[in-house]
Structures are given as structure tokens and as C-alpha cells.
C-alpha positions in Angstrom: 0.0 0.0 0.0 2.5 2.3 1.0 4.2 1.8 -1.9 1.8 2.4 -4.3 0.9 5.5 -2.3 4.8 5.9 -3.4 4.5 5.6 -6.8 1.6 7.9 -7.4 3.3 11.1 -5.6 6.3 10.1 -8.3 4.1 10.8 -10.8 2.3 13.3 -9.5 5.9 15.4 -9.2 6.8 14.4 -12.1 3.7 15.5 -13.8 4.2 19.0 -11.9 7.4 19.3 -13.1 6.4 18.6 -16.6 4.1 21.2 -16.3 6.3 23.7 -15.2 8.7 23.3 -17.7 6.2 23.3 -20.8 4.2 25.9 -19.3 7.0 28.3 -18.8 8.6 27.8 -22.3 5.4 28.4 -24.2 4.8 31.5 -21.9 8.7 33.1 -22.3 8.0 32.1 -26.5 4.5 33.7 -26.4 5.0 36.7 -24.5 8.7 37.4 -26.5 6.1 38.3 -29.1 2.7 39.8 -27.6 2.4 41.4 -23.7 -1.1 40.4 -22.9 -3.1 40.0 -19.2 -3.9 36.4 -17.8 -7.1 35.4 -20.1 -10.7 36.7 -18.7 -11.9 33.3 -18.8 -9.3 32.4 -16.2 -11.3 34.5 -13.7 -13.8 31.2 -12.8 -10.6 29.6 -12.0 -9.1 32.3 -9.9 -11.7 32.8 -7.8 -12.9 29.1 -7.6 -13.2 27.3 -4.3 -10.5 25.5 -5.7 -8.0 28.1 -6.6 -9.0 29.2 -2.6 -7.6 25.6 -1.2 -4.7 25.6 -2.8 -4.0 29.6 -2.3 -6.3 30.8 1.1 -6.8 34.3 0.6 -6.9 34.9 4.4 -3.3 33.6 4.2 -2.5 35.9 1.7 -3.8 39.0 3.5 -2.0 38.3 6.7 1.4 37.6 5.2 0.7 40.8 3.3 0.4 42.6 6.8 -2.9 44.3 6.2 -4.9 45.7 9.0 -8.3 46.7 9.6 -9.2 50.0 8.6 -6.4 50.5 5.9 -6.9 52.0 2.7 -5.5 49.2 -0.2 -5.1 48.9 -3.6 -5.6 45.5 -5.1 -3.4 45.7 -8.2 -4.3 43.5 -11.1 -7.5 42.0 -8.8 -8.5 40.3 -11.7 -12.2 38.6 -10.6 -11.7 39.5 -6.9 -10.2 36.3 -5.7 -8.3 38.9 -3.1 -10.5 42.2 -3.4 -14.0 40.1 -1.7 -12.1 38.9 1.2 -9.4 42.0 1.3 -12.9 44.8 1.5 -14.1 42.1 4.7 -11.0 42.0 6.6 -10.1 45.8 6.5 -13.9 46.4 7.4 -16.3 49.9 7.1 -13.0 51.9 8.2 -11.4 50.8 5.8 -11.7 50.8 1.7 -10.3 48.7 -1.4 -9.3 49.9 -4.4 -9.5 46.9 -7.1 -7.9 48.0 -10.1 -7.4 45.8 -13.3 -6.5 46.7 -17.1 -9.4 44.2 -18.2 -13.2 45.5 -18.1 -14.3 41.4 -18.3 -12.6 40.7 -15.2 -13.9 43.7 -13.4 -17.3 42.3 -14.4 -16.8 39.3 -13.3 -15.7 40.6 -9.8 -19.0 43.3 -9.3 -21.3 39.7 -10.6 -20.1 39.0 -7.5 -20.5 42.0 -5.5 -23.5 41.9 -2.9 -24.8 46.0 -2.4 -23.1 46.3 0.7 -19.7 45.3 -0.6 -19.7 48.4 -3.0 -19.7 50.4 0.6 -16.0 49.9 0.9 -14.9 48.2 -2.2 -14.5 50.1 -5.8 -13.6 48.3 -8.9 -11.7 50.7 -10.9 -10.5 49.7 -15.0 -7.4 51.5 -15.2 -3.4 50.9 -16.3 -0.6 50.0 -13.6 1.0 53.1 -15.3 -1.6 55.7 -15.2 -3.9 55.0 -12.0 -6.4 57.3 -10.7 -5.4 57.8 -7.4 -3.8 60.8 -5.7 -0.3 60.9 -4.0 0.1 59.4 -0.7 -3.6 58.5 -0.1 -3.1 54.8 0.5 -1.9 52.6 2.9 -0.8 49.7 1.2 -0.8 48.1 -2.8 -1.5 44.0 -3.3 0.0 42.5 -6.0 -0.9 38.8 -6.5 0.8 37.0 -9.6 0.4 40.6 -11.1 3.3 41.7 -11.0 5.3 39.5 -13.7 2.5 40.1 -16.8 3.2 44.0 -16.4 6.0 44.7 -19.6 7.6 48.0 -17.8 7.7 46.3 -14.4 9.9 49.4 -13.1 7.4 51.8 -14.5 4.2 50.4 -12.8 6.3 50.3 -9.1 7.4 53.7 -9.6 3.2 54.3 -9.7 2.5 52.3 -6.7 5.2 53.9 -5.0 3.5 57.9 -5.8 -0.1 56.6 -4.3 1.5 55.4 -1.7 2.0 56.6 2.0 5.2 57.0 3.6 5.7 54.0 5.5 3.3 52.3 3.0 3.6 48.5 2.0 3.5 46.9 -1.2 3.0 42.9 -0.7 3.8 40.4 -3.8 2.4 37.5 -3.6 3.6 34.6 -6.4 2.0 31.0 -6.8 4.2 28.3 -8.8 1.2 27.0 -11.0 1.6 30.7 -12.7 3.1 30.5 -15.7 4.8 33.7 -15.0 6.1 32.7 -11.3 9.3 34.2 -10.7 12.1 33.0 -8.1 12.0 34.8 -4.8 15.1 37.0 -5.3 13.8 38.0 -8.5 10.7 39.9 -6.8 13.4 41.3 -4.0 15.6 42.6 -6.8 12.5 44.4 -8.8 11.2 46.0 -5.4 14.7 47.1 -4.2 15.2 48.6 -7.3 12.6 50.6 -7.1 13.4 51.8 -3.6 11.5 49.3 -1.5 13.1 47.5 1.4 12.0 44.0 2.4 10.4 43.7 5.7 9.4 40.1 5.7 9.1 37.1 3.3 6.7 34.9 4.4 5.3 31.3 2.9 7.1 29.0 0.9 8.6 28.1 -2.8 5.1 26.5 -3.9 2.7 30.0 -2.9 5.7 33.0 -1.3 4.4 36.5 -0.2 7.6 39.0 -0.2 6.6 42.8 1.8 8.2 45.7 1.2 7.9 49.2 3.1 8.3 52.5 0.7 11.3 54.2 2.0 11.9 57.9 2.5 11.8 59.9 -0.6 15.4 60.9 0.4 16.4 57.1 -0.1 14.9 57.1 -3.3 17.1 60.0 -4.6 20.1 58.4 -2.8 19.2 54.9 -4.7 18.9 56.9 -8.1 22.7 59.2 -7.5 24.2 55.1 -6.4 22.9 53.8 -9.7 24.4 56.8 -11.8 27.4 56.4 -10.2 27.5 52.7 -10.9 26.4 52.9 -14.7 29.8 55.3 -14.8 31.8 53.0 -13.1 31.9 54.8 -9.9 31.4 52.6 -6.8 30.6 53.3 -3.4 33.7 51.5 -2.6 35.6 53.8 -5.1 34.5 56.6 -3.5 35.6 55.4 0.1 39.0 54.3 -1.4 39.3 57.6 -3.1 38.3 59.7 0.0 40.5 57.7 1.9 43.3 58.5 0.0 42.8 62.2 -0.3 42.8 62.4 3.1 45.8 61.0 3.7 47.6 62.9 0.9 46.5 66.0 3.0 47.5 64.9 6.1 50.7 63.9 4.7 51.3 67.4 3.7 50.3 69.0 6.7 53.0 67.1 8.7 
């Protein structure tokens, strides 16, 4: 018995990993040529019971470190797998913004809408790159398996960093069975670049959340003068080496 038991998670791995692989090179060949959403259709998926067992929304929102009464913006919220149970756990003080590119998905999520939910959630149909929200009004941005199908990545968290407040979190969330999954350190590198700092990465390979917390404006111009330097060749090390030296010159000539 317990080897058959054997045998079957064999192939069921294998048959995962076979997926992965064939799933990921047809999505890298298709998206070299067109930079299109996730598929409205996919929305019965997304926010099936059984996208829910295998990727708990409450789960999600906890790792994320949302609170009650925060003002959040679900980024890509596709057909509200995240926005429904986001707009209940943040409460009446609190507010979701659930913004997607598609005007099918958003459909799909206000189908499921009851009247009281549009009391505190607002499905918006807007671009990562352009949203219609003012600087510093929100709390904290949700991203879940979003993040990867944006083409100008750097552009769209350069928008989520203007609406939001100082102090304000951004949480990623990935899932392996997206096609579009990236490794954790590739969702670190893409937020520190655009002047995030990691707070916590919680969860595991198979379903990861990775928080970040914007930074000081200041640190943002800092990042942007280290970058320049680097793209001349200049290094912070350099620059301490060189220092350094120049001091020692002078003190040299002073004795």
C-alpha cells in the first residue's frame, strides 16, 4: 500500500514538473512576441473554491500585513479572488481599491458584489502606469501574480510607490502554477530597485508573499545618485578608497 501510495506522488511530481517546464517555455516564447493579461476566462478559475484551497486568501492577507481599517489597492484584482475577502477584513473603516486593465474581469468581480460590498470596495479599470489615485492616499498596494505580466515592471512600481504613503507596504504574492512565477530574489531585486526595502518574506517556494515598506523619498534619490554612479563606473567602494586616499595625501602634507 504504501508503496503504491509511493508511486503515485512520483508521478504526480513528475507530472508537476512537466508542467512547469512546458508551461514556462510556451509562456517566455508567447510573451517574447505579444504582452497580454492572464485570459478573462481564467477569472472562474481564480476565484474558484478551488483556486482558494490551494492559495487561502486569508493567508495571503496576513502575510501581506494588512490591517483593519487600511486603505488598499488590489493591483491586477483580476475577478476579486483577493478584493472580496481584502474589502471584509479591513472592514467599514477601511476601503479597497480593485484595479485591473481588463473590463471582463472587473465584471466578473461586481457579478459578485452583494450591495453592501460596494460600501468599501471600488472596482476601478485603469493601467498600472496611469492610476487614478492621488499621492500618498493609500496605505498599502496588493499584487498577487500581477506583477510579472506588467512589460515596464519598473514603471508600474514607480506608480505604486506615488499613491503610496510614507511607511506604506507593497506585498507580492507569487504562486508556482503561474506560468509567470518568478524566483523569490527576482521579486526582492525588482522591489529594491525601485526603492523598497524588504520587511518580511513569508510562505514558501510553492505559494511566497515577499513585503516591502516605501522608503523615505530621500532614499529614493540616494538609490537613483548610487545607480548613476554605478552605470559610470563609480562605486561606493571607489568613492571610500578615493576619500581615503585624499585624506591621507593631505594629512601627509600637513606634517
Amino acid at each position: 500500500m504504501l508503496k503504491r501510495l509511493g508511486r503515485v506522488l512520483v508521478y504526480l511530481l513528475a507530472i508537476l514538473a512537466l508542467y512547469q517546464i512546458v508551461i514556462r517555455i510556451l509562456a517566455k516564447g508567447f510573451r517574447r512576441w505579444v504582452q497580454v493579461p492572464a485570459p478573462a476566462f481564467l477569472g472562474y478559475f481564480l476565484s474558484s473554491r478551488f483556486r482558494y484551497g490551494l492559495q487561502p486568501s486569508v493567508e495571503v492577507i496576513r502575510r501581506s500585513g494588512i490591517e483593519p481599517g487600511m486603505n488598499v489597492l488590489d493591483l491586477g484584482c483580476g475577478s476579486g479572488a483577493l478584493a472580496l475577502p481584502l474589502a471584509d477584513f479591513v472592514g467599514e473603516q477601511g476601503r479597497v481599491i480593485a484595479v485591473d486593465l481588463q473590463r471582463h474581469m472587473l465584471r466578473q468581480l461586481t457579478a459578485r458584489m452583494t450591495p453592501a460590498d460596494f460600501d468599501c470596495n471600488l472596482p476601478v479599470q485603469a493601467s498600472a502606469y496611469a492610476l487614478p489615485l492621488a499621492n500618498a492616499s493609500l496605505d498599502a498596494c496588493v499584487m498577487s501574480s500581477t506583477l510579472q505580466e506588467i512589460p515596464n515592471r519598473q514603471r508600474a512600481l514607480r506608480e505604486v510607490w506615488r499613491v503610496l504613503k510614507p511607511g506604506g507596504i507593497l506585498a507580492v504574492t507569487e504562486f508556482l502554477i503561474d506560468p509567470d512565477y518568478p524566483l523569490i530574489s527576482t521579486t526582492i531585486r525588482l522591489g529594491e530597485e525601485a526603492g523598497f526595502e524588504v520587511k518580511a518574506v513569508k510562505g514558501t517556494f510553492w505559494n511566497y508573499t515577499v513585503r516591502f515598506r516605501k522608503m523615505p523619498d530621500a532614499y529614493q534619490a540616494m538609490l537613483r545618485v548610487s545607480r548613476k554612479l554605478e552605470d559610470s563606473g563609480v562605486t561606493a567602494r571607489g568613492l571610500y578608497e578615493a576619500s581615503r586616499q585624499e585624506l591621507e595625501d593631505r594629512t601627509d602634507r600637513l606634517l
